[in-house]
C-alpha positions as CSV (number, residue, x, y, z in Angstrom):
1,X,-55.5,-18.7,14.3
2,X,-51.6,-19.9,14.0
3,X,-49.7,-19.4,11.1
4,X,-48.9,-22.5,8.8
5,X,-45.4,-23.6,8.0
6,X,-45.7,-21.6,4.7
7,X,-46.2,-18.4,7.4
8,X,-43.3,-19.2,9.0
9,X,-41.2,-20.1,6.1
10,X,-41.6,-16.9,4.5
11,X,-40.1,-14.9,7.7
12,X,-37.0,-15.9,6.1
13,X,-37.6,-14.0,2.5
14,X,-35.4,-11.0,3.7
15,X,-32.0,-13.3,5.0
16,X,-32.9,-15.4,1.4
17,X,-31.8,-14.7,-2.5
18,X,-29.8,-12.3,-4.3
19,X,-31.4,-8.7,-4.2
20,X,-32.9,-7.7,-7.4
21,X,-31.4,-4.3,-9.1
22,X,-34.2,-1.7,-8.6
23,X,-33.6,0.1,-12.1
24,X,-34.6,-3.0,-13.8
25,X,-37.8,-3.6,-14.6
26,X,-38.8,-6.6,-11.9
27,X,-41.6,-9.3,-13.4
28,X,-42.4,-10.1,-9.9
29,X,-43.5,-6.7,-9.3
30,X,-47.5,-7.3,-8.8
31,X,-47.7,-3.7,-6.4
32,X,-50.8,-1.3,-7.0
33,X,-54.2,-0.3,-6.5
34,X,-57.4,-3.1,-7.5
35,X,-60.5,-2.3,-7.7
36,X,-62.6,-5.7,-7.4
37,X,-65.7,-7.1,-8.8
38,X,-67.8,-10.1,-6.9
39,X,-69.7,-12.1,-9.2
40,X,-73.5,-12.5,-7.9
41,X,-73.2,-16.7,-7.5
42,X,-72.5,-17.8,-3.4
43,X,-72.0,-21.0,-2.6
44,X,-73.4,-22.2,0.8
45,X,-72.1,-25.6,2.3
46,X,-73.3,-26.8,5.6
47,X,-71.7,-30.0,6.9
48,X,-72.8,-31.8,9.8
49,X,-71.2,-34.8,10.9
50,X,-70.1,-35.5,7.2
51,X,-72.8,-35.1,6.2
52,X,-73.3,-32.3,3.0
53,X,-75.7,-30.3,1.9
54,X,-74.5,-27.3,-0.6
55,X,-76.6,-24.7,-1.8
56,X,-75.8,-22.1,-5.0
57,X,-77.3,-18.7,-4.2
58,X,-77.5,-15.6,-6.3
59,X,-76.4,-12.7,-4.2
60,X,-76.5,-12.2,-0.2
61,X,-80.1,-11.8,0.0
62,X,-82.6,-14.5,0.3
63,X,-83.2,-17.5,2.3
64,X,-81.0,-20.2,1.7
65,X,-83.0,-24.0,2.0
66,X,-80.4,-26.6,3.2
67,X,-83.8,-29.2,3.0
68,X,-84.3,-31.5,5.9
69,X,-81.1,-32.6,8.1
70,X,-81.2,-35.2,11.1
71,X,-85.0,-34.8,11.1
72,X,-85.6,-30.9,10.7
73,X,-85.7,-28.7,7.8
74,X,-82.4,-26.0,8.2
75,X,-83.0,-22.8,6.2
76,X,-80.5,-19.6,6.5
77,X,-81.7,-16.0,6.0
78,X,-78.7,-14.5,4.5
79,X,-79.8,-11.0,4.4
80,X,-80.3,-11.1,8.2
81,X,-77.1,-14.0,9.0
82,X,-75.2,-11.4,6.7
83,X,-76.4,-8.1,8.6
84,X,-75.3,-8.9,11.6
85,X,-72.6,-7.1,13.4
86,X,-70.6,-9.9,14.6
87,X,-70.4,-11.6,11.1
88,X,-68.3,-10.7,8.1
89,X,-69.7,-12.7,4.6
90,X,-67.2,-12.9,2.0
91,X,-67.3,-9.0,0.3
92,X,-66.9,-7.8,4.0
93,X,-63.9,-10.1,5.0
94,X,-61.9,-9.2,1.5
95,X,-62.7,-5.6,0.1
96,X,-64.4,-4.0,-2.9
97,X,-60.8,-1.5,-3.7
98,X,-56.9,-2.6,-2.3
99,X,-54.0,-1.6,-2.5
100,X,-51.5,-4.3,-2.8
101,X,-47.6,-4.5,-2.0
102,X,-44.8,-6.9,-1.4
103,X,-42.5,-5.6,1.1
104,X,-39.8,-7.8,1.1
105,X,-39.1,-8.2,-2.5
106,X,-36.3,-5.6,-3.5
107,X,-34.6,-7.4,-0.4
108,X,-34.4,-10.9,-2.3
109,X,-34.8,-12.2,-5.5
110,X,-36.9,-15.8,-4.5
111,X,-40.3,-16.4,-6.3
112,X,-42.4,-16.7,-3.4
113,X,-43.2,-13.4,-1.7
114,X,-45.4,-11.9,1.0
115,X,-48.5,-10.1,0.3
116,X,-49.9,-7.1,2.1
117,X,-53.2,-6.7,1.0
118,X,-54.8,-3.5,2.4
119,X,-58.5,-2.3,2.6
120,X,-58.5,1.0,0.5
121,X,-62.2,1.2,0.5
122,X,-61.8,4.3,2.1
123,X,-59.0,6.3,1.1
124,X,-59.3,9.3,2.7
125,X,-59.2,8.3,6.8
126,X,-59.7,10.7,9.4
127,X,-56.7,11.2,11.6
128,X,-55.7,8.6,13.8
129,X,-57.3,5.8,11.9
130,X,-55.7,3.2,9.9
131,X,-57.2,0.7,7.4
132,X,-57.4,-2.9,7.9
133,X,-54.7,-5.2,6.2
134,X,-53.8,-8.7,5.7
135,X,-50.9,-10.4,4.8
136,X,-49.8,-13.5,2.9
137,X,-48.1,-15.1,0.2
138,X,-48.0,-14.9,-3.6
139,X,-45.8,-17.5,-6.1
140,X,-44.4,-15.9,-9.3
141,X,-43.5,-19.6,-10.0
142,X,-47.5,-20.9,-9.6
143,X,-48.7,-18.3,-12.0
144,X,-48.5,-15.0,-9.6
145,X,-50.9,-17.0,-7.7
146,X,-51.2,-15.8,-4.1
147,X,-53.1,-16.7,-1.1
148,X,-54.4,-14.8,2.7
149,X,-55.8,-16.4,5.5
150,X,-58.8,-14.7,6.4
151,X,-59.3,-16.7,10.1
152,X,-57.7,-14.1,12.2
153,X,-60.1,-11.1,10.7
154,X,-63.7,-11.8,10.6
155,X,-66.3,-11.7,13.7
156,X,-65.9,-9.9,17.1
157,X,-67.8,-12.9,18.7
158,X,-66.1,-15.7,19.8
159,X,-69.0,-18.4,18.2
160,X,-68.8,-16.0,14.9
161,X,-65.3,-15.7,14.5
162,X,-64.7,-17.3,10.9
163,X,-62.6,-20.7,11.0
164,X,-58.5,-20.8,10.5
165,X,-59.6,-22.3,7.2
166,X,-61.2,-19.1,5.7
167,X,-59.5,-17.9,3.3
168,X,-58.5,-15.3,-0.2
169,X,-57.1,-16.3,-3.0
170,X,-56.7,-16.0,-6.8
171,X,-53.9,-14.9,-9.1
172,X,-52.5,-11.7,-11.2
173,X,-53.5,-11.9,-14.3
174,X,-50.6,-10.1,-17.2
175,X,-51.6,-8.0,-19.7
176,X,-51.4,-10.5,-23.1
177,X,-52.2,-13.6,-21.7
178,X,-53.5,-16.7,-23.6
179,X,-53.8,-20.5,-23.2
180,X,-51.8,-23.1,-24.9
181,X,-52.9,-26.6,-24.9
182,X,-50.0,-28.9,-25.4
183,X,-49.9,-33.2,-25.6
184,X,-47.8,-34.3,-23.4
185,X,-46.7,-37.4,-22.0
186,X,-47.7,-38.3,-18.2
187,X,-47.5,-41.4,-16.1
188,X,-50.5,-42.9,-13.6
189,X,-48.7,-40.4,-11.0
190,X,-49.0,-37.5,-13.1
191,X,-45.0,-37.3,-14.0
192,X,-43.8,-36.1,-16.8
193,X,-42.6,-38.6,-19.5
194,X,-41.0,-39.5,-22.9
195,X,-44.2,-40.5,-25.6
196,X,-43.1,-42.4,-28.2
197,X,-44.2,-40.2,-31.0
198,X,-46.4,-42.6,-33.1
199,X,-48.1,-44.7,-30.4
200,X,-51.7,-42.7,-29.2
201,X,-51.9,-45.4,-26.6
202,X,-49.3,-44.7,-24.5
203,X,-46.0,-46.5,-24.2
204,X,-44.7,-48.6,-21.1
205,X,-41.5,-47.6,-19.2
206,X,-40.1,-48.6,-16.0
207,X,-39.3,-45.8,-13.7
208,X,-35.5,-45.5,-14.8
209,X,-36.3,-44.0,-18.3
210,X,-38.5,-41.2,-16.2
211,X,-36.8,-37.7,-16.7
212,X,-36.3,-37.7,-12.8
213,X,-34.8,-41.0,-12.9
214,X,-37.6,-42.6,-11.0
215,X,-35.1,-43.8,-8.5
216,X,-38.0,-43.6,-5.5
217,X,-40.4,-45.6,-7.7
218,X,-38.2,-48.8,-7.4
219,X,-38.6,-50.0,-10.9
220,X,-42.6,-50.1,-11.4
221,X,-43.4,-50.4,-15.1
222,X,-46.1,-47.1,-15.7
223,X,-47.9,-46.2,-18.8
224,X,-46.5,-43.3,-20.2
225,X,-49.9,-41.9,-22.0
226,X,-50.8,-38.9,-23.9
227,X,-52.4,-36.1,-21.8
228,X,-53.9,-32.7,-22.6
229,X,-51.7,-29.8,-20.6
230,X,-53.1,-26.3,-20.7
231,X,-50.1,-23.5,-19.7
232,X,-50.9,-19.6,-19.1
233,X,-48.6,-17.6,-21.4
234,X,-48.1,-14.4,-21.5
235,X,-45.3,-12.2,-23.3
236,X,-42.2,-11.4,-21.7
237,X,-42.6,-8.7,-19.3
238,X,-45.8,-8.3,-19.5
239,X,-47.1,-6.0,-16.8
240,X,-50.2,-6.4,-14.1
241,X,-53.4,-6.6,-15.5
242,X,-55.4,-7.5,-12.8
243,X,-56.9,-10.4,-10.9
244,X,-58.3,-14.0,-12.1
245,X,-60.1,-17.1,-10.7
246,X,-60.3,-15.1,-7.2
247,X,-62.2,-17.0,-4.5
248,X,-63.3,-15.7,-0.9
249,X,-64.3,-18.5,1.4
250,X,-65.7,-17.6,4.9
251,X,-66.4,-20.9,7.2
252,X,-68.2,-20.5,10.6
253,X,-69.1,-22.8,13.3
254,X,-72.9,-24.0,13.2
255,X,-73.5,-22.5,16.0
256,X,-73.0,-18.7,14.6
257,X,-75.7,-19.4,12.2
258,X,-78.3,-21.7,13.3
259,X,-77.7,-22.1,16.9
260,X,-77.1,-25.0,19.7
261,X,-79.4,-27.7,17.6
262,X,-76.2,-27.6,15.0
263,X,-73.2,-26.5,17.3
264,X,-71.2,-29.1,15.8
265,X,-71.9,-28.1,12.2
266,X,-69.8,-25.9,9.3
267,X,-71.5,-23.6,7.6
268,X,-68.8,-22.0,4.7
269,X,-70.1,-19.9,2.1
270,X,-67.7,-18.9,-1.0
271,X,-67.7,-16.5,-3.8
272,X,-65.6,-15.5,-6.8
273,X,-64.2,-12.5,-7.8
274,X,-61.8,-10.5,-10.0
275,X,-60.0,-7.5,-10.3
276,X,-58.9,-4.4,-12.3
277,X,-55.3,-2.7,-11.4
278,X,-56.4,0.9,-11.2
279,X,-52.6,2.7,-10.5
280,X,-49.4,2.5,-8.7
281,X,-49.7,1.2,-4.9
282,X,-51.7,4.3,-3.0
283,X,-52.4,3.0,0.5
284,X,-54.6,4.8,2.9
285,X,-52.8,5.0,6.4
286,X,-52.3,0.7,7.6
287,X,-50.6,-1.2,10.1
288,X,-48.9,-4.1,8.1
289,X,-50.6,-7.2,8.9
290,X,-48.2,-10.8,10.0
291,X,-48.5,-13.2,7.4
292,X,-51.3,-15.8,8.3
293,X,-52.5,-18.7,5.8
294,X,-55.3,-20.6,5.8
295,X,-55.2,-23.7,8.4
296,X,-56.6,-27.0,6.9
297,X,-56.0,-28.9,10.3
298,X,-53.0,-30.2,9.9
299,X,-49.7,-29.6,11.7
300,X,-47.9,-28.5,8.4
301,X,-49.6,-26.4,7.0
302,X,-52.8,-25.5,5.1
């Protein structure tokens, strides 16, 4: 699997940004140990040819019934597709306990950081051995939102290996958090704009009295209309917590799972998670993993 443009881009984090001073207290600082909880829901999609079946499944055992496609009826024994050596489901390609770090971010002060993410369900490793890691990118601008390519680390056979859009993702949650709901004023394309404080339907600019000037729009009249916003806040400073709205999605090539007849299928099959920060960053012995993102087929990235 190739690294994205986002992959690359961040190979410039150390030359980039004015170095943070180490004695203050550094609200990008998402570093420690996690221990993580998968809820029991998995989400199987198969697509062949366009066309979709998907499937909600409680835990990895079972049989999963896709119903009749092109003529045959396609089931999926997870305990067995699961079991088997060559393929890693969604708990095995991200782990139960990590410990997480960012090793580039006393060296720059920029809001987008890697992410070395390494397995620590085994903390204790016999001499020699090193756990498995990954590595990609978190935004402190997105809400500590971060995001791993998990194509590069999942099945030793070639027809199992997961697909370069497999991925891990989710975001640090702060201790304090909340919601606020705000109304705001938004345009057809979503941009931010000037309601006219008394008018619930929306008033009608042209793109000059946008807050960006508009200048790309030409001069289209939009309808500036009251919209709903919901912001996470959380107090300033506010330390780790742990991990929100995390999502592991493995995809595999048809063939993996139900052999020649759908070759030319996807099978991916997703599940959430979160986590708990249990202490300061405690690695077992790793090897740093490069940076890889997920691949969604284009040239430019994910």
């Amino acid at each position: 699997m190739r690294p994205s443009a986002f992959a690359v881009s961040s190979l410039l984090l150390t030359a980039c940004g004015a170095k943070p001073d180490p004695t203050q207290f550094d609200p990008r600082d998402v570093s420690g140990n996690y221990q993580l909880t998968y809820d029991d829901r998995l989400t199987a999609r198969l697509d062949v040819a366009g066309l979709v079946r998907e499937v909600t499944h409680a835990g990895y055992g079972g049989v999963v019934d896709f119903g009749v496609v092109n003529g045959s009826p396609v089931t999926l024994d997870l305990t067995a597709f699961c079991g088997r050596p060559e393929v890693q489901c969604p708990s095995e390609s991200f782990w139960a306990k990590v410990a997480i770090t960012q090793p580039h971010r006393l060296e720059n002060g920029l809001d987008l950081q890697q992410l070395t993410v390494v397995d620590d369900t085994v903390h204790s490793l016999d001499a020699g051995v090193r756990a498995a890691s990954l590595s990609g990118l978190v935004d402190h601008a997105n809400d500590d939102r971060f995001l791993l390519g998990l194509g590069a680390n999942a099945g030793a056979n070639q027809a199992c290996l997961a697909l370069a859009f497999s991925l891990a993702g989710g975001r640090f949650s702060r201790v304090g958090e909340r919601t606020e709901t705000t109304l705001e004023g938004r345009t057809e394309r979503n941009r931010s704009c000037p309601l006219d404080g008394g008018f619930d339907g929306g008033v009608r600019l042209d793109a000059g009295m946008l807050p960006d000037g508009g200048a790309a729009d030409g001069g289209v009249v939009f309808t500036c209309a009251p919209t709903t916003i919901t912001r996470l806040v959380a107090p300033p400073n506010a330390p780790v917590a742990g991990l929100e709205d995390g999502t592991v999605l493995v995809g595999f090539a048809g063939g993996c799972a139900f052999g020649p007849v759908l070759a030319g299928a996807s099978l991916t099959l997703t599940t959430g998670f979160s986590g708990t920060r249990t202490g300061a960053f405690d690695p077992p012995p790793f090897t740093p993993a490069p940076v890889v993102l997920p691949d969604g087929g284009a040239d430019g990235g994910p």
